[in-house]
C-alpha positions as CSV (number, residue, x, y, z in Angstrom):
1,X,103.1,79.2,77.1
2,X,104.4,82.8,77.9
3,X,102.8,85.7,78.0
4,X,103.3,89.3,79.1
5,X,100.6,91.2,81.0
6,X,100.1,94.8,79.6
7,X,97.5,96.4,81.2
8,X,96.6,100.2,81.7
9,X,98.9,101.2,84.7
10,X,97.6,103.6,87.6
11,X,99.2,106.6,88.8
12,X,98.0,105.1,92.4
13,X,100.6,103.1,94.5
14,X,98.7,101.4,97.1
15,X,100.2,98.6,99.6
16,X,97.3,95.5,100.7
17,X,97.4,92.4,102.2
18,X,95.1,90.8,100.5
19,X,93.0,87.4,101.1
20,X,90.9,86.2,98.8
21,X,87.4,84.7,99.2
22,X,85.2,83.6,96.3
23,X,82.9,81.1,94.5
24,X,82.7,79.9,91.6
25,X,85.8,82.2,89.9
26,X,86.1,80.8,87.0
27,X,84.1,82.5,83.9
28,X,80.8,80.4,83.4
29,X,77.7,80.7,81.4
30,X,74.4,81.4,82.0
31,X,73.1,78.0,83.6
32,X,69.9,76.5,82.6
33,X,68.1,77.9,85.2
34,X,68.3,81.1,83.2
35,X,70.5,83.1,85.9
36,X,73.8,84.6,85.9
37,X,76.3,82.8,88.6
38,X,78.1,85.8,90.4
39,X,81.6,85.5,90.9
40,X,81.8,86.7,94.3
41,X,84.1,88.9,96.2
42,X,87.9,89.1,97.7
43,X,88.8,90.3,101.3
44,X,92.2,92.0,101.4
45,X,94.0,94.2,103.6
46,X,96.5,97.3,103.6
47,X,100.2,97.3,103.9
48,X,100.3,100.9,104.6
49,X,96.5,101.7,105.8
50,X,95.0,100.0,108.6
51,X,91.8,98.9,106.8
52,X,90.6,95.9,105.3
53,X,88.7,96.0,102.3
54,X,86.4,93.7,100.0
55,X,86.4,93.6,96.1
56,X,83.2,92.8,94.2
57,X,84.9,90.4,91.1
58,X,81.1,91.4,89.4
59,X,81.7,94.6,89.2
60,X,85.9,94.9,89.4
61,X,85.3,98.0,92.0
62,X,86.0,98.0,95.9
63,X,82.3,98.0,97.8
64,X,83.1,98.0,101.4
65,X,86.0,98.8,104.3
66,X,86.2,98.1,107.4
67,X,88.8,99.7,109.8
68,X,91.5,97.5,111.9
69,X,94.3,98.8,114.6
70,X,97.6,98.2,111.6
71,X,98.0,97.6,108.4
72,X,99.2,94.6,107.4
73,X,96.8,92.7,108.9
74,X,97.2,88.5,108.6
75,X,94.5,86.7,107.1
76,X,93.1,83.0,106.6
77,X,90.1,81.7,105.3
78,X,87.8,79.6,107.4
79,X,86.6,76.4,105.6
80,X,82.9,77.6,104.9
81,X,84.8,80.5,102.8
82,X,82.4,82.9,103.9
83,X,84.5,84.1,106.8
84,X,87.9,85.9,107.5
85,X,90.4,85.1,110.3
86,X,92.2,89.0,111.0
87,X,95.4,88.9,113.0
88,X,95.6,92.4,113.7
89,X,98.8,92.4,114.9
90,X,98.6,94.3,117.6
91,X,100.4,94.1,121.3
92,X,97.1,92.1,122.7
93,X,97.4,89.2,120.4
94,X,94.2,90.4,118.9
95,X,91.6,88.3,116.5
96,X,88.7,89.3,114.4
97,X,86.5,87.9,112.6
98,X,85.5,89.4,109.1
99,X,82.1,88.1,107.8
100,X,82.5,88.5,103.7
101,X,78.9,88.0,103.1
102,X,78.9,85.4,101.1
103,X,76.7,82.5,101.0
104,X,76.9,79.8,98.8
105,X,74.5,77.0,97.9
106,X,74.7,74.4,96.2
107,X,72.8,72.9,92.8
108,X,74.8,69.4,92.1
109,X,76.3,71.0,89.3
110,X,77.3,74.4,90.3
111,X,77.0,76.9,93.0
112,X,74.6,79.5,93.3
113,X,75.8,82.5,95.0
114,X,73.8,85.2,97.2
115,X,76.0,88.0,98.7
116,X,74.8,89.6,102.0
117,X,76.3,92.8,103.1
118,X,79.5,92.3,104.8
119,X,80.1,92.7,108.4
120,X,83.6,93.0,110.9
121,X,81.7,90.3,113.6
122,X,81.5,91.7,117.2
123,X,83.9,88.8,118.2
124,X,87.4,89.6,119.6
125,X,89.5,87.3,120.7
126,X,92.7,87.9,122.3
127,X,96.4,86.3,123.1
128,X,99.8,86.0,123.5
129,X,101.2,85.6,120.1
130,X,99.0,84.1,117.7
131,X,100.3,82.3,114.9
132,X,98.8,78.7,113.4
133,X,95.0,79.7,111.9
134,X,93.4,75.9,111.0
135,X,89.4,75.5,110.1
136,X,87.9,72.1,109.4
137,X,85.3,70.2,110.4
138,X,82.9,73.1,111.3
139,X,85.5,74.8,113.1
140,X,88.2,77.4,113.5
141,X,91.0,77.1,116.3
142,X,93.1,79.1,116.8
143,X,96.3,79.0,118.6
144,X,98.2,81.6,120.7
145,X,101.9,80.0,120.7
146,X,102.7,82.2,124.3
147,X,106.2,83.4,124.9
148,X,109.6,82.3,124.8
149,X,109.8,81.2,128.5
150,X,113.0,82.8,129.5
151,X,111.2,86.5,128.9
152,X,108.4,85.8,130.8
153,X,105.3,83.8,131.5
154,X,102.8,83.9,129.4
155,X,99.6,82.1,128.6
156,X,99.6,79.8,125.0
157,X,96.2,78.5,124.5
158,X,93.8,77.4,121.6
159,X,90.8,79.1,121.0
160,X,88.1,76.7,119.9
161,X,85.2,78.5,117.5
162,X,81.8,76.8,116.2
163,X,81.4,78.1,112.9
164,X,78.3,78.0,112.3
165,X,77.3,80.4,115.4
166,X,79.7,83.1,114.3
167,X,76.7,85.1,113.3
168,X,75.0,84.8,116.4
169,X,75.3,86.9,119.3
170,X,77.5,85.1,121.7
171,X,79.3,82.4,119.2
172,X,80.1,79.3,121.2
173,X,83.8,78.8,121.9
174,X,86.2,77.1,124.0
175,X,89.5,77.7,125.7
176,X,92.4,74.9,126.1
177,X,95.5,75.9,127.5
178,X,98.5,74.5,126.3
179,X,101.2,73.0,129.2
180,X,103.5,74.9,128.0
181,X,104.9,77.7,124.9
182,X,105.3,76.2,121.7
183,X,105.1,76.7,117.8
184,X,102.1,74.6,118.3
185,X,98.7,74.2,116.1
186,X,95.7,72.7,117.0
187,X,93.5,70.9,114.3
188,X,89.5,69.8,115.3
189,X,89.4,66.2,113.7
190,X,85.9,65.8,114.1
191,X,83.7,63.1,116.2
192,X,85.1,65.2,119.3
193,X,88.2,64.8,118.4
194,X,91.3,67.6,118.6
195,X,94.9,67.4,117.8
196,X,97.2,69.6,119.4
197,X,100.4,69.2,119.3
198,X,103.1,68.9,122.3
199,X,105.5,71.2,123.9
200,X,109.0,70.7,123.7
201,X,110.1,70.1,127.2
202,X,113.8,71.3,126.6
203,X,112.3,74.6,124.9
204,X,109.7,74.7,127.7
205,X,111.6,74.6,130.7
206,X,113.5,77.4,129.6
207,X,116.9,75.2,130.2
208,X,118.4,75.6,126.9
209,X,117.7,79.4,125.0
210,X,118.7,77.8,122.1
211,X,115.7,74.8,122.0
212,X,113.9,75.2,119.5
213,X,109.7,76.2,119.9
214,X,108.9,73.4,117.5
215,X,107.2,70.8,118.8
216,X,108.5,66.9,118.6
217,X,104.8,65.1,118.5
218,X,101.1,65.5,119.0
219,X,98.3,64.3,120.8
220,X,94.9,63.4,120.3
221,X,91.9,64.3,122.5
222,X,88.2,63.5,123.5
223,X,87.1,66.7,123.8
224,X,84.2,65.3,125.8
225,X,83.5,67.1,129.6
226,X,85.3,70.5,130.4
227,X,88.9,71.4,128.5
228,X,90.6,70.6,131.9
229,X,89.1,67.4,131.9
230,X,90.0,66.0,128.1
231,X,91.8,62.7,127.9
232,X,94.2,61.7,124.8
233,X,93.0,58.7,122.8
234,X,96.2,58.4,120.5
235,X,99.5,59.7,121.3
236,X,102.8,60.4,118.6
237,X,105.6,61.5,120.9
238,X,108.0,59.4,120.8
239,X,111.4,60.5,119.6
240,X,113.0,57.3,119.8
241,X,110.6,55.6,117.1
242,X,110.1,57.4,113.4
243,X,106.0,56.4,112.9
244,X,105.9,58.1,116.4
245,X,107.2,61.4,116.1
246,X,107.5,64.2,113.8
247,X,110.5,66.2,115.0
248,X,110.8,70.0,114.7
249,X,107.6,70.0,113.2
250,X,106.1,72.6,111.0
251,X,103.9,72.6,107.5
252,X,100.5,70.6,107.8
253,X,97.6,69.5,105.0
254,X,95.2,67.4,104.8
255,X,93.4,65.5,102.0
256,X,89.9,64.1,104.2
257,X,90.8,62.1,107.2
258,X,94.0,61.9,106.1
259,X,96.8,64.3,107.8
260,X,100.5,65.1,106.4
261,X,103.1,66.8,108.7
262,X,106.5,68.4,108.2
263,X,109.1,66.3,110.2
264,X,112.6,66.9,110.3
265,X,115.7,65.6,108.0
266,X,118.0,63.1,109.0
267,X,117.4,59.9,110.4
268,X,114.1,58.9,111.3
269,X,113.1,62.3,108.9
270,X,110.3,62.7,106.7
271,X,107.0,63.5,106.3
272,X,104.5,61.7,109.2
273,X,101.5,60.4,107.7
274,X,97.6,60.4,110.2
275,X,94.9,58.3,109.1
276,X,91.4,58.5,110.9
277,X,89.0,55.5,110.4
278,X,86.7,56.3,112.2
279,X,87.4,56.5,116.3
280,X,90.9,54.7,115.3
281,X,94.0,56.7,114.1
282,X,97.0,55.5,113.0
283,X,100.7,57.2,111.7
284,X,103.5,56.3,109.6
285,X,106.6,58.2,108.9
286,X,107.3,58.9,104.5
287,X,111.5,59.3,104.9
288,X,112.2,62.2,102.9
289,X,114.0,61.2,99.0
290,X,117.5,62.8,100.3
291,X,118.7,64.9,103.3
292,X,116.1,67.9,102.5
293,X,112.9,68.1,104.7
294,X,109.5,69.9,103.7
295,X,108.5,72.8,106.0
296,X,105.0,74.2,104.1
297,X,102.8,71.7,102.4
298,X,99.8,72.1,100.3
299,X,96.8,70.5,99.5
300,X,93.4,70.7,97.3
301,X,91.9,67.4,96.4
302,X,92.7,64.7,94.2
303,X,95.5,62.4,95.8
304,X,98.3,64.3,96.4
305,X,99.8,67.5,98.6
306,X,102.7,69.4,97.7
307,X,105.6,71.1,99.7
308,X,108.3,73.4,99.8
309,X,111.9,71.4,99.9
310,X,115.4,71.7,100.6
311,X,117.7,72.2,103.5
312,X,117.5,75.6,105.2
313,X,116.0,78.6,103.6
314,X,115.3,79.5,100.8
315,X,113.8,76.1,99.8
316,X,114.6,75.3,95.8
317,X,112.7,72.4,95.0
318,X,108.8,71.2,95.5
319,X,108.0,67.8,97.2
320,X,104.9,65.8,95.6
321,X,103.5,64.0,98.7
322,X,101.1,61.0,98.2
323,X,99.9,60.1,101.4
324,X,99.1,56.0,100.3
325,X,102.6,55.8,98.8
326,X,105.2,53.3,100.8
327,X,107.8,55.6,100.1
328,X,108.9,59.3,98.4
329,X,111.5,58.9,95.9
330,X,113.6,61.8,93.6
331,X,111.0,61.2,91.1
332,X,108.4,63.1,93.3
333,X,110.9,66.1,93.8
334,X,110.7,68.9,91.6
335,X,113.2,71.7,91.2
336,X,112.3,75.2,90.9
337,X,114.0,76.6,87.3
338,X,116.7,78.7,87.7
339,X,118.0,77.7,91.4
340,X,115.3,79.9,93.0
341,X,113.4,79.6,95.9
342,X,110.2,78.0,96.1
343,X,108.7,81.2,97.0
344,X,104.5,80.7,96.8
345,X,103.0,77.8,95.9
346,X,99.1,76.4,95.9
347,X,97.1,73.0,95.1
348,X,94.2,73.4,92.8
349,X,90.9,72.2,94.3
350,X,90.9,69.1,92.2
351,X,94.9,68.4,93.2
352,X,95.8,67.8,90.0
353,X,97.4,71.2,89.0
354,X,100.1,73.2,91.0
355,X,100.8,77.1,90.5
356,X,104.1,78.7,91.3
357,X,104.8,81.6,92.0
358,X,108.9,82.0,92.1
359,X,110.6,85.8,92.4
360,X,111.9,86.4,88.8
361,X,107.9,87.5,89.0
362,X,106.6,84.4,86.5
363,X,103.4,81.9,87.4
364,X,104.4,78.8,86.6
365,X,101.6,76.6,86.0
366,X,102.2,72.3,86.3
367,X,100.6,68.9,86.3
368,X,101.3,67.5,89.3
369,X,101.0,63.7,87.8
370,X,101.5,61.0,86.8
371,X,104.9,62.9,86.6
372,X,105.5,66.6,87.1
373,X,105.1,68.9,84.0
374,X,105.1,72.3,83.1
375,X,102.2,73.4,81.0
376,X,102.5,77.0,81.1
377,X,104.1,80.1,82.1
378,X,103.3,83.8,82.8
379,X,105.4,87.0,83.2
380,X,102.5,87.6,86.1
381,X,104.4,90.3,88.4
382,X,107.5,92.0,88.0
383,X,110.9,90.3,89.8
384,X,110.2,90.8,93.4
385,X,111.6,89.9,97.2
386,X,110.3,86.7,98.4
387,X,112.8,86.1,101.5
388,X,110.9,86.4,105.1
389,X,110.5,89.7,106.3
390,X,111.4,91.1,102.5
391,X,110.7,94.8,103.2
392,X,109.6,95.7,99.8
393,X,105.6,94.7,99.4
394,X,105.5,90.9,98.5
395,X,103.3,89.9,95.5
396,X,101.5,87.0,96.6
397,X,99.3,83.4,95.6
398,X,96.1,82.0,96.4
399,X,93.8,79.1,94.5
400,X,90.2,80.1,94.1
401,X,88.0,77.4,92.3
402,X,89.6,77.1,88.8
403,X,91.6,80.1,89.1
404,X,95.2,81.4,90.7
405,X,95.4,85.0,91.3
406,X,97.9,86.8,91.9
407,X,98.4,90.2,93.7
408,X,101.1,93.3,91.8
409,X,101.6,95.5,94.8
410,X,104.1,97.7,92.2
411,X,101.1,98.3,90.0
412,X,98.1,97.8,92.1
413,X,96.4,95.2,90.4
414,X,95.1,91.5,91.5
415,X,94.9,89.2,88.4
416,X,93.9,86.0,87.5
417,X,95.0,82.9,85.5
418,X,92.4,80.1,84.6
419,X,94.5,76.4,85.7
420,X,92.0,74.5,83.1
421,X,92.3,76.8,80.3
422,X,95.5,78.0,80.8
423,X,94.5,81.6,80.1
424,X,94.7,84.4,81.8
425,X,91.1,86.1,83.0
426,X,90.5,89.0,85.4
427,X,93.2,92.0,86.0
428,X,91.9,94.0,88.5
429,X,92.9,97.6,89.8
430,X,92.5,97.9,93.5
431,X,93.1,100.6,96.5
432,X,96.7,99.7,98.0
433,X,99.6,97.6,97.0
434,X,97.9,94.1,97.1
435,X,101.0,91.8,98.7
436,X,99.4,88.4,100.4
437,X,96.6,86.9,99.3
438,X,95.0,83.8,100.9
439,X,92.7,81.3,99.4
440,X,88.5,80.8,99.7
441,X,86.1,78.1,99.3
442,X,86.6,76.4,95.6
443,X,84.2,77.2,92.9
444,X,82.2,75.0,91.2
């Protein structure tokens, strides 16, 4: 399937980061309980404004802003998809927290939703260089990677959040400092347990400027007592042994209590595989079909993740990822047409659909399994930069529910393809040139 948007174009060339928070996005019917299901609302910034601002999908117009120090601003959506993680991107490391109003609640076989006025929360938190943003299990860490040793000394941390007292007053929270910089990320696990992963001692002790900042391994901790006090319960990092390692790591998902990392190529490479059950964890390593390694993965629900693959950058090919397998194999590797780069890529809630965005500007719409297939395609976006640090405004992916939308920063638009139907639905004109867009909570 191919088809062309053509929709009225405005006169109006704005430039957004966008994120996107929502409900239920697909189009639904009255339910029986006689009441329209609203749609919800999406969060996204400004690449030339510094000011973040939300988009009823009810009414297709822009109802609040809020003002931040730059444009550009980095978002994330925290696992209740009510809330916004901000990385202003200022010189203090800054974090805010953007409360999109949304409340959902659930009815078996749908969601109702209420929306509350929006609010930027009080909270700031600030850091030297944040970068991983990861919310499950009812909270948000976040982690401040520090600086590259050599320059100077610096402070990397994780910030600990409890979700559910962002709206209070004084939200709970709780500081662990890392030993040491690192490309780290921290991930709460639940039960009191944290993972966080472990500096690279090379990179650390500033004896080598070209270590990499990638950690090698991760540890577990009882997060029981003061931070200072936490003790590890399960360790992974040990170079010499594959299940107990996951060098130059980077790209993480998880499907439940199970947790897939990127790991290096070459020997020993591959994709390290966490299972939880219950107090008890235990890893394997997935060796990687051929010399390539997966640096972003992807994943919704259903069975399997997805990530990017090849060699270096730009990666060319997709990597299906099921975590129960014994092995990967060519079958589960998936070129992208045309020799392009992977570009953006999301899991839909269900796992069983991927969308791809690549930059000759088409949404690429496949089944994920038993074996990959392409069951449609839209010119969504015209051809567009996807390399890092493109300076032209980057069109952009998220998965909502049912839906993929994707941001037009040339024409100002945000638009939406249905993954069940294979249609496309909502085509949006908003304030700015939408570029990123992050996903929210899946609709019903």
């Amino acid at each position: 399937m191919n088809e062309t948007l053509s929709s009225p174009r405005r006169s109006i060339r704005p430039c957004i980061l966008a994120l996107a928070v929502g409900s239920t996005l697909a189009t639904l019917p009255a339910q029986a309980h006689d009441h329209t299901i609203l749609r919800g609302r999406l969060v996204f910034a400004d690449h030339e404004t510094p000011v973040l601002r939300i988009l009823d999908l009810d009414s297709g117009e822009t109802t609040h802003s809020f003002p931040v120090p730059l444009p550009n601003a980095g978002l994330a959506t925290t696992s209740d998809g009510r809330h916004v993680v901000v990385k202003t991107g200022d010189e203090a490391g800054t974090i805010r927290i953007l409360d999109s109003g949304l409340v959902r609640e659930s009815h078996g076989d749908h969601d109702d939703v209420e929306k509350l006025t929006p609010r930027l929360l009080d909270l700031v938190v600030t850091g030297d260089k944040p970068a991983h943003v990861v919310s499950e299990q009812g909270q948000i860490a976040l982690f401040y990677d520090g600086d590259r040793p050599w320059l100077r000394k610096s402070d990397p941390k994780v910030v600990l959040l409890d979700l559910a007292s962002l709206g209070s007053k004084a939200p709970r929270s709780i500081v662990w400092k890392s030993p040491a910089p690192q490309h780290g990320i921290a991930i709460p696990l639940g039960k009191r347990r944290l993972l966080v992963s472990v500096p690279n001692p090379v990179y650390a002790k500033a004896e080598d400027k070209s270590a990499s900042s990638r950690p090698d391994g991760f540890v577990v901790l009882d997060t029981a007592g003061k931070p200072e006090t936490w003790k590890p319960v399960f360790t992974i990092n040990d170079t010499a042994k594959a299940d107990a390692s996951c060098r130059l790591f980077h790209g993480h998902a998880a499907l439940k209590d199970t947790h897939v990392f990127g790991c290096a190529e070459g020997e020993g490479g591959g994709v390290l595989v966490l299972r939880r059950d219950g107090r008890s964890f235990a890893a394997q390593k997935l060796a990687y079909p051929d010399g390539r390694r997966t640096s972003t993965i992807k994943g919704g629900g259903g069975r399997h993740l997805v990530g990017n693959y090849g060699l270096k950058s730009p990666y060319d090919a997709l990597l299906r990822i099921d975590p129960t397998a014994v092995s990967l194999s060519e079958t589960d590797v998936l070129k992208v047409p045309g020799d392009q780069a992977a570009c953006q890529f999301e899991v839909s809630a269900t796992g069983g659909r991927l969308a791809n965005l690549t930059p000759d500007g088409k949404l690429r719409i496949y089944e994920i399994a038993p074996a990959w297939k392409e069951l449609a395609s839209f010119d969504a976006v015209p051809a567009f930069d996807c390399a890092y640090g493109a300076k032209t405004p980057t069109p952009n992916l998220a998965i909502i529910g049912a839906s993929a939308f994707v941001s037009d920063p040339t024409q100002g638009r945000i638009r939406e393809f249905h993954l069940d139907t294979l249609k496309q639905g909502l085509d949006l004109p908003v304030e700015g040139k939408p570029t990123i867009i992050a996903g929210g909570a899946s609709g019903g």
